[in-house]
MARKE-65054 format. One record per residue (C-alpha): x, y, z. Coordinates in nm, 3 decimals. Layout:
BEGIN
east; north; up
X; Y; Z
...
***
This chain:
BEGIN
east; north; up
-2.222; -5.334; 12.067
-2.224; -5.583; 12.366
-2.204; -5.426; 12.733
-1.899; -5.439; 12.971
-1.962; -5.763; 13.155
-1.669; -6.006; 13.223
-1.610; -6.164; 12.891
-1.887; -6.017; 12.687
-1.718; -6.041; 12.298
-1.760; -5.776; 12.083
-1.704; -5.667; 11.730
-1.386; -5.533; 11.552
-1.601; -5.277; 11.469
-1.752; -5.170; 11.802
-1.831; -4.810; 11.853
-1.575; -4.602; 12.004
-1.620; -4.595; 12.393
-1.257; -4.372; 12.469
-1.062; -4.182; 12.199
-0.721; -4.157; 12.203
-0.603; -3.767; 12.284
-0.464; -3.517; 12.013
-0.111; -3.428; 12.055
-0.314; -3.070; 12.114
-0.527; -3.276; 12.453
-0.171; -3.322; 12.647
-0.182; -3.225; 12.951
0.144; -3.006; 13.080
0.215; -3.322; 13.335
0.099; -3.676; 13.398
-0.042; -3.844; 13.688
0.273; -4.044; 13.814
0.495; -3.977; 14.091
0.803; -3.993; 13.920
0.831; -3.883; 13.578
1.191; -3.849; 13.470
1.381; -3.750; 13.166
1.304; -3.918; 12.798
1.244; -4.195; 12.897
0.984; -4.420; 12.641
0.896; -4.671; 12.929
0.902; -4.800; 13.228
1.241; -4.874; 13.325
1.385; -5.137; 13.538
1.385; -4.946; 13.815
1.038; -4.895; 13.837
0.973; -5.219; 13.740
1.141; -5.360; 14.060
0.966; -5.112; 14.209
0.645; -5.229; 14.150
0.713; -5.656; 14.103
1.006; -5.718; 14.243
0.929; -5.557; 14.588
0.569; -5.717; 14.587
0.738; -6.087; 14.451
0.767; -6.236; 14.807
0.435; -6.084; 14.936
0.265; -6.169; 14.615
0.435; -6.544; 14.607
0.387; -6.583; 14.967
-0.026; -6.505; 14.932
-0.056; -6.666; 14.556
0.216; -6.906; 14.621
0.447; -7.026; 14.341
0.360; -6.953; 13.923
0.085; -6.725; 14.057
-0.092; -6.496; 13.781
-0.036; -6.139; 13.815
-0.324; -6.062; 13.557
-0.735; -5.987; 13.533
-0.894; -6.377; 13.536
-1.162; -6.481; 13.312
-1.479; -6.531; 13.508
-1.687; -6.421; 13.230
-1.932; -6.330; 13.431
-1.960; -6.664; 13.656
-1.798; -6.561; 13.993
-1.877; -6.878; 14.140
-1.531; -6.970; 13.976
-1.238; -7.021; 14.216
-0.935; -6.783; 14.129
-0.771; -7.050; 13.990
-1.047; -7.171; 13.817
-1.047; -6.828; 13.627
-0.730; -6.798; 13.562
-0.694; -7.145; 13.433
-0.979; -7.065; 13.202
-0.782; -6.758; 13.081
-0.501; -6.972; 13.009
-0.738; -7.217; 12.828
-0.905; -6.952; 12.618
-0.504; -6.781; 12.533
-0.398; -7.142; 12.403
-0.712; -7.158; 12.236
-0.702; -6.832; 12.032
-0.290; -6.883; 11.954
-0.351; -7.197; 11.873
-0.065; -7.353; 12.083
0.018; -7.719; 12.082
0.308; -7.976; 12.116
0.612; -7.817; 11.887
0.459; -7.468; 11.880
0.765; -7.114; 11.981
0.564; -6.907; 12.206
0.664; -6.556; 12.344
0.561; -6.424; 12.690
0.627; -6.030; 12.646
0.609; -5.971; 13.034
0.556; -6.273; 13.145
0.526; -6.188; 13.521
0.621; -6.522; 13.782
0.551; -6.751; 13.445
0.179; -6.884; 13.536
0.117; -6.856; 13.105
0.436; -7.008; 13.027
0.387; -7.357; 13.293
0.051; -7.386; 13.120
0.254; -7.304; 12.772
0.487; -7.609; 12.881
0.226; -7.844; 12.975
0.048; -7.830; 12.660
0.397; -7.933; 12.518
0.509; -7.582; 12.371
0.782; -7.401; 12.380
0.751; -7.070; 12.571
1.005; -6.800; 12.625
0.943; -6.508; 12.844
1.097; -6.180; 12.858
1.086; -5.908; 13.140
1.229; -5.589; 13.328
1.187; -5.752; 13.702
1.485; -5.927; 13.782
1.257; -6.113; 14.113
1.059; -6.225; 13.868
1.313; -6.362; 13.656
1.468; -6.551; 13.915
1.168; -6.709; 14.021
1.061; -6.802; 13.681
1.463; -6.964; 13.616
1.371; -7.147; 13.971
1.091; -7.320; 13.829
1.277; -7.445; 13.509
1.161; -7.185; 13.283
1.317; -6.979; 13.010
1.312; -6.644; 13.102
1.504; -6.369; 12.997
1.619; -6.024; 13.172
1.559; -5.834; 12.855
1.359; -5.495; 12.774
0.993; -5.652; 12.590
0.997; -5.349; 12.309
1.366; -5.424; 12.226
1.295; -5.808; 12.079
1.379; -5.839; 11.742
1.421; -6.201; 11.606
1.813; -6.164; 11.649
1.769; -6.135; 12.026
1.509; -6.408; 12.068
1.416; -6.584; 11.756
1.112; -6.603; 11.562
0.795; -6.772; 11.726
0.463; -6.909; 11.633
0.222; -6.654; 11.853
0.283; -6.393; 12.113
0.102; -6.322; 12.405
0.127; -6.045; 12.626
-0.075; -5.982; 12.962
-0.048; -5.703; 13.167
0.311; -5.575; 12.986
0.130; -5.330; 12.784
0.041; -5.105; 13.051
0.404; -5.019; 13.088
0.610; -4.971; 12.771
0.498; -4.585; 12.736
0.585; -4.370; 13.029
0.406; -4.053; 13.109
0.697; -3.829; 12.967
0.689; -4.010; 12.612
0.303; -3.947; 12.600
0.366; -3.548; 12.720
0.645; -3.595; 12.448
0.337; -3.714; 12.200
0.508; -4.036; 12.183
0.254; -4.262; 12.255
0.122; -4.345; 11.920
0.480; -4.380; 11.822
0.597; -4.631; 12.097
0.267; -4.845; 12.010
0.308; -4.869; 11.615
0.713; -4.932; 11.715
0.603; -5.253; 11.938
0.356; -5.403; 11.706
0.597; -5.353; 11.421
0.890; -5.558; 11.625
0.605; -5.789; 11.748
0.500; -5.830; 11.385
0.874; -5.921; 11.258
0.850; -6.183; 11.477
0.590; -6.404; 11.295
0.470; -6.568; 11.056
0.215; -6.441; 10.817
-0.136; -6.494; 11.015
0.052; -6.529; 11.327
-0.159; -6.398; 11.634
-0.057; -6.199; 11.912
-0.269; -6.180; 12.250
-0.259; -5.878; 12.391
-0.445; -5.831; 12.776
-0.426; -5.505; 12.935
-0.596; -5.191; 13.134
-0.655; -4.864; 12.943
-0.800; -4.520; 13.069
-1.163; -4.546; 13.112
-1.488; -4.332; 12.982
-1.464; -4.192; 13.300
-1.076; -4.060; 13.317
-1.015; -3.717; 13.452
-1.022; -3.482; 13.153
-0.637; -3.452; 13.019
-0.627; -3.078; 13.089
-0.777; -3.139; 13.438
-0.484; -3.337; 13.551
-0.194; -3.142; 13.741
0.129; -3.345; 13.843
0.204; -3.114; 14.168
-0.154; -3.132; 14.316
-0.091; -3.556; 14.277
0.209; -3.494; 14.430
0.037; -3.339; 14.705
-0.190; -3.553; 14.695
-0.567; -3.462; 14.616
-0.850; -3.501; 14.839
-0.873; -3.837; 14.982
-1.162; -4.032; 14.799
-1.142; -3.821; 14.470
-1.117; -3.991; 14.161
-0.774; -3.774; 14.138
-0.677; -3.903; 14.451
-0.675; -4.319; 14.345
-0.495; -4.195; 14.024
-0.217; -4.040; 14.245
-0.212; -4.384; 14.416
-0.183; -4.562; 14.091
0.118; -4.351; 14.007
0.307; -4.418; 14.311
0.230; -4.818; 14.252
0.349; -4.794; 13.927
0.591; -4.540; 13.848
0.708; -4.449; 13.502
0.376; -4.642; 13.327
0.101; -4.461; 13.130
-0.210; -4.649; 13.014
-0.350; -4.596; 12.629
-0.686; -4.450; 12.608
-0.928; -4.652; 12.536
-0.908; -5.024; 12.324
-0.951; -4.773; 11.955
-0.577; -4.646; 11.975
-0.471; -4.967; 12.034
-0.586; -5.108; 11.736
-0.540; -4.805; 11.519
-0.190; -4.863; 11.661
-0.151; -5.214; 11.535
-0.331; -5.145; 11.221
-0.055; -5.166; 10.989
0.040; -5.479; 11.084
-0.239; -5.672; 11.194
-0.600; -5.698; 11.229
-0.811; -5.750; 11.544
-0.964; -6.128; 11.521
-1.188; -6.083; 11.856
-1.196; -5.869; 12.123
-1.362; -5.899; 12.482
-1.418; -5.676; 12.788
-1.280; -5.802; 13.140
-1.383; -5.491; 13.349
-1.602; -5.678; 13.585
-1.362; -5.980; 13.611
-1.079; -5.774; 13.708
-1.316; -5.651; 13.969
-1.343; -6.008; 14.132
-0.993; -6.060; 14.062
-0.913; -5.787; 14.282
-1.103; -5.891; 14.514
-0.990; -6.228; 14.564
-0.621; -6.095; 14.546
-0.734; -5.899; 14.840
-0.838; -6.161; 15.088
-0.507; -6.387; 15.040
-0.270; -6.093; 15.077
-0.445; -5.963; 15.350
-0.479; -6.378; 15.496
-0.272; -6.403; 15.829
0.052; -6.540; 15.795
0.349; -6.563; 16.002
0.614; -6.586; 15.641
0.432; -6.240; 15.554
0.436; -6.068; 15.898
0.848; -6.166; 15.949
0.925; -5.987; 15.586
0.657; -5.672; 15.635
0.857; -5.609; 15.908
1.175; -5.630; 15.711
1.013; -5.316; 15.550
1.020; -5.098; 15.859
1.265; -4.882; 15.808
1.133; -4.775; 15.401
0.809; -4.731; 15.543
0.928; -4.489; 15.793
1.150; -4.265; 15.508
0.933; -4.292; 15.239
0.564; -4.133; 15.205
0.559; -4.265; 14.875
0.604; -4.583; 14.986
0.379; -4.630; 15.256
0.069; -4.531; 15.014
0.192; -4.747; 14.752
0.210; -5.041; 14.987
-0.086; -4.974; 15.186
-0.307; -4.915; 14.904
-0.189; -5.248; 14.739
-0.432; -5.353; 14.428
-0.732; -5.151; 14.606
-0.705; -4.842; 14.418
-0.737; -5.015; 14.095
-1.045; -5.222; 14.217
-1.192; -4.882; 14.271
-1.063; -4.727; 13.959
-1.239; -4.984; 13.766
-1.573; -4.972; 13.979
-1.594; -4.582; 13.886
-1.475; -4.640; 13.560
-1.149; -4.422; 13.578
-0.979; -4.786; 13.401
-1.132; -5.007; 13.149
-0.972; -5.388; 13.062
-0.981; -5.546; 12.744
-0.852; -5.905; 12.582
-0.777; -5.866; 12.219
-0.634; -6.145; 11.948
-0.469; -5.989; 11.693
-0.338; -6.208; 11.332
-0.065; -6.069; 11.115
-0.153; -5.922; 10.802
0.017; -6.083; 10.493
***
């Protein structure tokens, strides 16, 4: 076992750090601000929500193709953002093994940053995802994105493909009512099984995301009308309320072991890798260009006026920006991981 340092690999096999929760460990509610009916996911509304609203901010700071994602630093934050996330990029072609002639999926694919470097390399890449801003912008830029739901792809919809990737989606395709519903497990094993149909035998599948930390609040400690109310400013409660109202209708998986007990049937995990501290930096470079003076930025914040006035939810959401999950990762309340998975035969 390797520690948590950007990039650090580990084994398959590494000791468990998080377990996933017993149907019996549910808590009553979840920490989100708006959990509604059956759903299994995020929906497009809260999608929008959370990437459309920021795409002109986020565009306007990043500027065009930006990466909505943890960079790789591994460990060297000397790197330029760019330089990071390029190196991501590198180290995703790398592991899928993509090259002139190769299908490529983006499940989530965000303002397309994977899928330029996918179509410089002289791949095909198709993206999928919920945000109809981001779709646009991707379609402005040439590439071929679709406005279609990531755990509905089947190769009738989209085709088959040589590798998927997938970075940053994950976080959203169970909502907190499916997990109260014990239907996490179920929504995970349905994705990699879809995922699965669409490749070949040994095919890989790059999965990047967040997951509950060692540090989570205890399941049973967690009550939806106090985060409502909002706990005590500073708590550890408190940046989880503010994580809900950023992104409604998403629940993370606990810990990287019920993802991959999750995927089990289908494939096996080739390499895994912990981006904790790089998502840190991340954060923190995201910070200083959002918050970068800008005349573009001021003209459409104050577009926002009048929803910041009628809507509490709002105003925490937007204030808070990324900051609450820079501090959820310093205390350890969110964990990140990179892991290449290849299709069983």
């Amino acid at each position: 076992m390797v520690g948590r340092g950007g990039g650090a690999s580990e084994s398959p096999h590494e000791a468990k750090r998080t377990s996933p929760r017993s149907t019996h460990d549910r808590p009553a509610y979840a920490p989100c601000s708006a959990v509604r009916d059956h759903r299994a996911m995020a929906d497009q509304d809260d999608l929008d929500f959370t990437y459309s609203l920021t795409d002109r901010i986020f565009r306007y700071s990043m500027g065009e193709l930006a990466d909505f994602s943890g960079a790789k630093y591994d460990g060297d934050f000397s790197l330029s953002l760019e330089e990071a996330q390029r190196r991501k990029h590198q180290y995703v072609a790398e592991q899928l093994k993509i090259g002139p002639g190769k299908r490529i999926l983006d499940l989530g694919c965000g303002w397309g940053a994977l899928l330029n470097f996918i179509r410089d390399l002289g791949a095909t890449g198709i993206g999928v995802t919920l945000s109809a801003a981001q779709a646009r912008a991707c379609r402005r830029h040439g590439l071929d994105v679709r406005l279609f739901d990531a755990r509905e792809v089947s190769r009738e919809s989209v085709g088959g493909f040589d590798a998927v990737a997938s970075l940053g989606a994950f976080e959203h395709f169970c909502s907190p009512n499916a997990y109260r519903a014990g239907r996490q497990e179920e929504v995970y094993r349905g994705l990699f099984a879809r995922v699965a149909s669409l490749l070949p035998d040994h095919g890989r599948f790059y999965l990047q995301t967040m997951v509950f930390g060692r540090n989570m609040i205890a399941a049973e400690q967690i009550d939806i009308d106090a985060l409502r109310g909002l706990p005590p400013r500073g708590s550890d409660a408190w940046y989880l309320a503010l994580l809900g109202r950023q992104f409604p209708g998403s629940w993370l998986p606990f810990g990287r072991e019920q993802i991959v007990g999750c995927a089990e049937p289908h494939f096996r995990l080739v390499s895994s890798s912990n981006g904790r501290r790089d998502y840190i930096e991340t954060i923190t470079q995201w910070n200083a260009r959002i918050g970068a003076p800008s005349l573009t930025k001021t003209l459409f914040k104050l577009a926002l006026v009048p929803r910041w006035l009628t809507s509490a939810d709002f105003r925490l959401a937007f204030t808070s920006g990324v900051s609450a999950n820079k501090v959820c990762f310093e205390r350890e309340l969110l964990d990140h991981y990179r892991m290449v998975f290849e299709k069983r035969e």
